[in-house]
Every structure is written in C-alpha cells, then in structure tokens.
PDB file of N, CA, C and O in Angstrom:
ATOM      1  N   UNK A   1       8.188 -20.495   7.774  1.00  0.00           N
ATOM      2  CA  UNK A   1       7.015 -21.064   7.132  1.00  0.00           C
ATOM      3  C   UNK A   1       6.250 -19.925   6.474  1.00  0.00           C
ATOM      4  O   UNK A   1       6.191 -18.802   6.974  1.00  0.00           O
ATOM      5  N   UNK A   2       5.617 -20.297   5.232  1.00  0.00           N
ATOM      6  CA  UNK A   2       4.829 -19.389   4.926  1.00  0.00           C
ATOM      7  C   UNK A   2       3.355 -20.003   4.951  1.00  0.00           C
ATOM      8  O   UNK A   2       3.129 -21.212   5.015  1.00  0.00           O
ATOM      9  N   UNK A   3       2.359 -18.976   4.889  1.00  0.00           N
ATOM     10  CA  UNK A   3       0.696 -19.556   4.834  1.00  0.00           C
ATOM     11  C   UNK A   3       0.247 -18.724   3.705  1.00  0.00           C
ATOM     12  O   UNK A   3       0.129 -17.509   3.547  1.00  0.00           O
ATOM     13  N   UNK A   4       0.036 -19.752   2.974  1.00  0.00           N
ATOM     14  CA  UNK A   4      -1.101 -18.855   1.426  1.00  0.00           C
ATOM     15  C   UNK A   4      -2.253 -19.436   1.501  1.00  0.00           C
ATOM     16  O   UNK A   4      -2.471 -20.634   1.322  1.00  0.00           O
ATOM     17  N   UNK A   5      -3.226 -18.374   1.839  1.00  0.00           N
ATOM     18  CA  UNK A   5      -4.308 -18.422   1.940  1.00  0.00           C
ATOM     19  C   UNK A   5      -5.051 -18.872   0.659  1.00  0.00           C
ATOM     20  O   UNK A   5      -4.333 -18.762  -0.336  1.00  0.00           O
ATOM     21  N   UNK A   6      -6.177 -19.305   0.434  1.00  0.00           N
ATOM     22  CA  UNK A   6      -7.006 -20.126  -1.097  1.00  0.00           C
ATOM     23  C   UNK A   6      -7.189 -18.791  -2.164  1.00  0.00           C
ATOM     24  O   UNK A   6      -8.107 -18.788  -2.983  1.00  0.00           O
ATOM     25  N   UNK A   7      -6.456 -17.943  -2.086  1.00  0.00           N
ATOM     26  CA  UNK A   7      -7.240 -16.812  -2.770  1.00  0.00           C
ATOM     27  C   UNK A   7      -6.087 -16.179  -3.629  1.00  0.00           C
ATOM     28  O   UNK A   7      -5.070 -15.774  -3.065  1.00  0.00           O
ATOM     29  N   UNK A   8      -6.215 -16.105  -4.769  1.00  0.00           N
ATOM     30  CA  UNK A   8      -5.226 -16.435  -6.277  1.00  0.00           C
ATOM     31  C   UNK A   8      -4.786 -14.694  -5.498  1.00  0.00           C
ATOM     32  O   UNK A   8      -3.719 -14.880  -4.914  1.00  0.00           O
ATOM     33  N   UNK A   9      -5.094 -13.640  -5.370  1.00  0.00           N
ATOM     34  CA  UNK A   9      -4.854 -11.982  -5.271  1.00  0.00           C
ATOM     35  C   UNK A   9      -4.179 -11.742  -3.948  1.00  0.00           C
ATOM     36  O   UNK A   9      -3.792 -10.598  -3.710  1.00  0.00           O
ATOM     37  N   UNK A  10      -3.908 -13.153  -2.634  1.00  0.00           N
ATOM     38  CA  UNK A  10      -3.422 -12.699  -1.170  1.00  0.00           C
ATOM     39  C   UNK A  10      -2.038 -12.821  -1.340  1.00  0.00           C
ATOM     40  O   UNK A  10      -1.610 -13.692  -2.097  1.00  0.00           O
ATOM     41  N   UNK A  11      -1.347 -12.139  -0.797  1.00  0.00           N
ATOM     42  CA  UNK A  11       0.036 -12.562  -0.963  1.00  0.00           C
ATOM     43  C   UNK A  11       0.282 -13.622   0.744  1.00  0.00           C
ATOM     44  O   UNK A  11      -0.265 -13.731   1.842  1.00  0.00           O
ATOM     45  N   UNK A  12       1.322 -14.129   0.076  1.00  0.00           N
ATOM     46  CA  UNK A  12       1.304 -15.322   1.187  1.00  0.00           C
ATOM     47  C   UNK A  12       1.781 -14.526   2.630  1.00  0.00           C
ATOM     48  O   UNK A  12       1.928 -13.317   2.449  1.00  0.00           O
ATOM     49  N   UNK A  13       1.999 -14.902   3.763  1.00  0.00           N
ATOM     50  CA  UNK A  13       1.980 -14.722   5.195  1.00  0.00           C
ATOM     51  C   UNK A  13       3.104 -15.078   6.103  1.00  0.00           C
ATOM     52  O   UNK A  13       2.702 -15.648   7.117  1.00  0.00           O
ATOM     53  N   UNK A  14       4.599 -14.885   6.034  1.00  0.00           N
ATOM     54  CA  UNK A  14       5.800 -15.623   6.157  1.00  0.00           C
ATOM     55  C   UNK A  14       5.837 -15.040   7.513  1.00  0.00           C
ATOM     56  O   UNK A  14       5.600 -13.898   7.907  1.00  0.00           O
ATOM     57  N   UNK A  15       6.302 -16.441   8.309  1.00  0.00           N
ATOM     58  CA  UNK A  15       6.979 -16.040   9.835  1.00  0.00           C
ATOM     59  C   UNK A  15       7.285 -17.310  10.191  1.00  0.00           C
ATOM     60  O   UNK A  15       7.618 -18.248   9.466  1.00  0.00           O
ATOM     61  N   UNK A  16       7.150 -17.264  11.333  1.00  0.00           N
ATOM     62  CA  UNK A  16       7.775 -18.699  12.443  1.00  0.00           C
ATOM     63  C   UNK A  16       6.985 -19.283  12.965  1.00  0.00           C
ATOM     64  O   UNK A  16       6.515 -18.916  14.042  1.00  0.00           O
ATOM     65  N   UNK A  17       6.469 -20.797  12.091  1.00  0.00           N
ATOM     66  CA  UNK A  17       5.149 -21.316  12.919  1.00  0.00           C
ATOM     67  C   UNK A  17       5.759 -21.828  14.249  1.00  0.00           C
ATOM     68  O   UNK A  17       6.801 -22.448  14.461  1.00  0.00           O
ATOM     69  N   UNK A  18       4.562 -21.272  15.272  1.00  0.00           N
ATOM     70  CA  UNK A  18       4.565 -21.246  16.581  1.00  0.00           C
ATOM     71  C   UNK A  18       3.253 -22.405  16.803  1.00  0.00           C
ATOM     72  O   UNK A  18       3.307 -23.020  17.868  1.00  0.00           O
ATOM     73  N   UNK A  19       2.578 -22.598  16.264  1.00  0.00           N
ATOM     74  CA  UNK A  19       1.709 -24.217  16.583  1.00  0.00           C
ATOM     75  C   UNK A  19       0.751 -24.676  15.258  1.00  0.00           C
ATOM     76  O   UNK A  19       0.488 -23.880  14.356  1.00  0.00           O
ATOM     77  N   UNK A  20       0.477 -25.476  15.268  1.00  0.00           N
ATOM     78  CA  UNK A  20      -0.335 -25.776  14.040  1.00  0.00           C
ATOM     79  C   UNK A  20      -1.077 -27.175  14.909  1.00  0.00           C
ATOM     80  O   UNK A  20      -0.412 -28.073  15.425  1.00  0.00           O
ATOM     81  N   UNK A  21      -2.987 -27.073  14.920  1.00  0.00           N
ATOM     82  CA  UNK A  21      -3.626 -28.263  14.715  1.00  0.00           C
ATOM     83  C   UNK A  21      -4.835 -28.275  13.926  1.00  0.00           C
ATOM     84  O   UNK A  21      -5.177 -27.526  13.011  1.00  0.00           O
ATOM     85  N   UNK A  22      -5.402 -29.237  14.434  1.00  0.00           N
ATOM     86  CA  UNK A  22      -6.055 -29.522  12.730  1.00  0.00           C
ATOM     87  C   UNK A  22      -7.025 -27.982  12.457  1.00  0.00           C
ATOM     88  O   UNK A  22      -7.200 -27.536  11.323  1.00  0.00           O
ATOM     89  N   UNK A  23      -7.545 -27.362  13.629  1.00  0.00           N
ATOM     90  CA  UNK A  23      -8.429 -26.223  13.008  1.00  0.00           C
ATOM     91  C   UNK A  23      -7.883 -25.029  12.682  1.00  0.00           C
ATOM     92  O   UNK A  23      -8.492 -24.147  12.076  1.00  0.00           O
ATOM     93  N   UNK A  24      -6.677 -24.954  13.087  1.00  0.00           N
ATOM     94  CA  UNK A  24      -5.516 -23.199  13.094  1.00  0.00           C
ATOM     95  C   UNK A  24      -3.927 -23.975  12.755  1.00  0.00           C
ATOM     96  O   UNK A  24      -3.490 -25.122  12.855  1.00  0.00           O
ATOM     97  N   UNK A  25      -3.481 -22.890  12.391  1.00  0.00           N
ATOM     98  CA  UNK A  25      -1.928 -22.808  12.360  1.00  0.00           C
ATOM     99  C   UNK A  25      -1.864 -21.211  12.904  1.00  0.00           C
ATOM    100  O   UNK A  25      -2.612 -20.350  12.440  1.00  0.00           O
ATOM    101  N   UNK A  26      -0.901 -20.948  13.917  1.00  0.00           N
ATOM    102  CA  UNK A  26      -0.590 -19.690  14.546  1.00  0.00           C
ATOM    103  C   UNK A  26       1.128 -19.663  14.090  1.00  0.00           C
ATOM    104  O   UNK A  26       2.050 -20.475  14.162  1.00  0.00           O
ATOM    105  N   UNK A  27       1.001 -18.517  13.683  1.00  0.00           N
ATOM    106  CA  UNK A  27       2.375 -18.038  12.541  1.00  0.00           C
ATOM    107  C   UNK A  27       2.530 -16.738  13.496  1.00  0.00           C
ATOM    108  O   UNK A  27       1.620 -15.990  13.854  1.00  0.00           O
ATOM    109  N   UNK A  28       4.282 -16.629  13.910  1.00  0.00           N
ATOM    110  CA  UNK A  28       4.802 -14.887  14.712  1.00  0.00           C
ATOM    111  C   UNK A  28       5.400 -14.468  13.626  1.00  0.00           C
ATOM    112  O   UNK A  28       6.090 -15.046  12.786  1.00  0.00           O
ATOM    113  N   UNK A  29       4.956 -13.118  13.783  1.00  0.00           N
ATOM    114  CA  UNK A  29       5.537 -12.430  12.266  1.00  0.00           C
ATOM    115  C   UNK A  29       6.403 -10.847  13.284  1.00  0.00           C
ATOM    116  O   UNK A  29       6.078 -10.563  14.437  1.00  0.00           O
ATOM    117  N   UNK A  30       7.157 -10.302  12.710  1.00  0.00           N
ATOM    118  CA  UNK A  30       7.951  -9.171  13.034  1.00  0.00           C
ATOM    119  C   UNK A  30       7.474  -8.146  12.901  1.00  0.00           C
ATOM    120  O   UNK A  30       6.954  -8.141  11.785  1.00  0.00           O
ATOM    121  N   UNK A  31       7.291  -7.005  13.504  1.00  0.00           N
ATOM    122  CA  UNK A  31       6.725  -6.277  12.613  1.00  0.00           C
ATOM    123  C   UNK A  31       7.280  -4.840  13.364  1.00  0.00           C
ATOM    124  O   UNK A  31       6.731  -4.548  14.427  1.00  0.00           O
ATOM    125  N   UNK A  32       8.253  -4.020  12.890  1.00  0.00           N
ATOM    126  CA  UNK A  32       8.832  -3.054  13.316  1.00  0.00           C
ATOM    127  C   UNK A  32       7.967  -1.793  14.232  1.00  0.00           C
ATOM    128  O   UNK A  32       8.501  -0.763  14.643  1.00  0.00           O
ATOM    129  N   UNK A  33       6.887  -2.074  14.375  1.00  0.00           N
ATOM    130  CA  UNK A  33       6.055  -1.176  14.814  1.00  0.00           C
ATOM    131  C   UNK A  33       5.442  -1.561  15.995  1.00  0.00           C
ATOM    132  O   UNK A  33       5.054  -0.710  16.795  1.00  0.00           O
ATOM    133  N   UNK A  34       5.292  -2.941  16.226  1.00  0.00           N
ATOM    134  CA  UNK A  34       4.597  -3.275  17.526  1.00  0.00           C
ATOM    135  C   UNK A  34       5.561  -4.314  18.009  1.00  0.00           C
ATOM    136  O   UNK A  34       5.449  -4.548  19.213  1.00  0.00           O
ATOM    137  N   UNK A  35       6.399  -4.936  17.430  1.00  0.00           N
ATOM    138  CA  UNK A  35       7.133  -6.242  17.533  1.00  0.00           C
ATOM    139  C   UNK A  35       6.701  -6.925  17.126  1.00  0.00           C
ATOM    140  O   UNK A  35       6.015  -6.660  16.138  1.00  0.00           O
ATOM    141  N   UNK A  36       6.830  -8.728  17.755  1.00  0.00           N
ATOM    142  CA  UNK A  36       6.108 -10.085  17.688  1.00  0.00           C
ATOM    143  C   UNK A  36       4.911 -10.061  17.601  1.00  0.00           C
ATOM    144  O   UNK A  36       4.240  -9.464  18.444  1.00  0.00           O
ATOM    145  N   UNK A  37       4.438 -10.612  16.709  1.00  0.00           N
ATOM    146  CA  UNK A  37       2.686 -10.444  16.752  1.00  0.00           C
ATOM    147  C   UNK A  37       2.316 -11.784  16.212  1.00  0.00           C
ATOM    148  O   UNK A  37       2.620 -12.143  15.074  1.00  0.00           O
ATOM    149  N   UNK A  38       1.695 -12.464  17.010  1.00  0.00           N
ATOM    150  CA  UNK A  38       1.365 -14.334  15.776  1.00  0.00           C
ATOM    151  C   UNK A  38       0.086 -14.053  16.005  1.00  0.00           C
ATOM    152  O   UNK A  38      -0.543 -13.543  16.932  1.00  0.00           O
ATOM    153  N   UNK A  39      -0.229 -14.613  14.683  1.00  0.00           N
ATOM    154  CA  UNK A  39      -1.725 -14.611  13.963  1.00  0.00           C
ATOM    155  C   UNK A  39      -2.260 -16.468  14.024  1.00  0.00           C
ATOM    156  O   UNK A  39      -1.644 -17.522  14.180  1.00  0.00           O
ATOM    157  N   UNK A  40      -3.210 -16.227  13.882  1.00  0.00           N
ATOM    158  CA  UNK A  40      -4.106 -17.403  13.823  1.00  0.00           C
ATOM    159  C   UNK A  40      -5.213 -17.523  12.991  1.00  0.00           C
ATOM    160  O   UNK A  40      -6.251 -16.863  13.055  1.00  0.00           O
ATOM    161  N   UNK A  41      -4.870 -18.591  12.041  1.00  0.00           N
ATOM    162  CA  UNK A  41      -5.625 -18.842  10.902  1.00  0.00           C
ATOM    163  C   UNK A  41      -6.270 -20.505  10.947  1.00  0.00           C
ATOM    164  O   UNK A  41      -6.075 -21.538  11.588  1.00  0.00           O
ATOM    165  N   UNK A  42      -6.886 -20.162  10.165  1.00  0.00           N
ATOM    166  CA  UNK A  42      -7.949 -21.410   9.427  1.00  0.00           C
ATOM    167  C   UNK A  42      -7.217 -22.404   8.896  1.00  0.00           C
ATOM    168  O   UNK A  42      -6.374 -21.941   8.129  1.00  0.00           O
ATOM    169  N   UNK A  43      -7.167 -24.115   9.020  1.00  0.00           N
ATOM    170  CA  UNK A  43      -6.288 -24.391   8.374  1.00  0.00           C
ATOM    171  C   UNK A  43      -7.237 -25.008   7.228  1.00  0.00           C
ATOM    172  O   UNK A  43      -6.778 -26.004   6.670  1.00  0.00           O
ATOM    173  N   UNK A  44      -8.305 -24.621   6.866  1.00  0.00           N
ATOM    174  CA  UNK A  44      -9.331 -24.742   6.069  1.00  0.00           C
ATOM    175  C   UNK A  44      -8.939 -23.771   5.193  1.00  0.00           C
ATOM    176  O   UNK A  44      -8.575 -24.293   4.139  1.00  0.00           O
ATOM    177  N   UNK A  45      -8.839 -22.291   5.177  1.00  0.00           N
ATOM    178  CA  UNK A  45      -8.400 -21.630   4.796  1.00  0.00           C
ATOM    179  C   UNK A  45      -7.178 -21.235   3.707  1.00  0.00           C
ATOM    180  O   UNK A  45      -7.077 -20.431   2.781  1.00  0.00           O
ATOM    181  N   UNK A  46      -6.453 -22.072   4.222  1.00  0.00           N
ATOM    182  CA  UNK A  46      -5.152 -21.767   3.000  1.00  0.00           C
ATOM    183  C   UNK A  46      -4.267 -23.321   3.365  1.00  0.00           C
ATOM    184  O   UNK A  46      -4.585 -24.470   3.670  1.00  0.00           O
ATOM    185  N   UNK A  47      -3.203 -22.675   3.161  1.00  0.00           N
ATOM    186  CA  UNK A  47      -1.978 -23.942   2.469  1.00  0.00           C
ATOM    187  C   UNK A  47      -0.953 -23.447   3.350  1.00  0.00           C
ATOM    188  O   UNK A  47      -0.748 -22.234   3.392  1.00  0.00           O
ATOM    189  N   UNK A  48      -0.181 -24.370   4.173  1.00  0.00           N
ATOM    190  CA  UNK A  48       1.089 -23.970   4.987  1.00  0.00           C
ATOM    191  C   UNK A  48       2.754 -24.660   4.339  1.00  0.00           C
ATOM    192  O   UNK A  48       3.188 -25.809   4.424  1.00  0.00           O
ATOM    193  N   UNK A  49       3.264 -23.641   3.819  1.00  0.00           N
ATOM    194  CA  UNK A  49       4.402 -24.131   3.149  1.00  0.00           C
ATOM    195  C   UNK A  49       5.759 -23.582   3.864  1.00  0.00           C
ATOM    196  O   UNK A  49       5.859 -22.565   4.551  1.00  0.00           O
ATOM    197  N   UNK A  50       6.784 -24.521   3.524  1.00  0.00           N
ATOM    198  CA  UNK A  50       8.274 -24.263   4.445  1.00  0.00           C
ATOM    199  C   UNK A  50       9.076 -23.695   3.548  1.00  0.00           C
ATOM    200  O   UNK A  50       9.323 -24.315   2.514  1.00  0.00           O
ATOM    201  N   UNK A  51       9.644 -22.383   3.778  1.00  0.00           N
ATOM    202  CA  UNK A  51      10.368 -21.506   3.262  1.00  0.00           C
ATOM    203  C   UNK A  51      12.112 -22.116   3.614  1.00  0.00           C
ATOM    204  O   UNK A  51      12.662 -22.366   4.686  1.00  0.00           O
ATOM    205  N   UNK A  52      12.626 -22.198   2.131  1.00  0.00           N
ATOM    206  CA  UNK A  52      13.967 -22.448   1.897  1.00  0.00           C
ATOM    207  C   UNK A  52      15.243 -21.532   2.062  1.00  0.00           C
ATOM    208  O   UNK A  52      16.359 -21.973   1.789  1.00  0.00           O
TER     209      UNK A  52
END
C-alpha cells in the first residue's frame, strides 16, 4: 500500500498496511538502519492507495 499525503511536494509513503480505521492508517515500512518501523497517520490527512 502506499499513503499520499494532501500535499502536491510529499512523495508518497509505501509499505505494508498493518491496520487502518476511520482516524489512522498504520503503514510498516523497512528501513535498513533500524528495521520494521510502522508509522501512523491521519486518515484526514492523505489518500491510501494499493500498489500493483
């Protein structure tokens, strides 16, 4: 899944949604330096789209 936030300059946010309700979507992203790390966002905030 990816999350693009409302803002034309963010680049979008790609990982593995791990939950989504109506106030957050929590996305685990990889990250060679610390590992697994899921974030938690606004679902006010941006747009949650499924990567092909």
């Amino acid at each position: 899944m990816s999350y693009q936030i409302n803002d034309a300059n963010s680049p979008p946010i790609a990982g593995r949604l791990v939950a989504q309700d109506p106030q957050r979507v929590s996305i685990q992203l990889e990250n060679p330096l610390v590992g697994a790390v899921v974030v938690h966002l606004p679902t006010t905030g941006g747009r949650l789209h499924r990567l092909d």
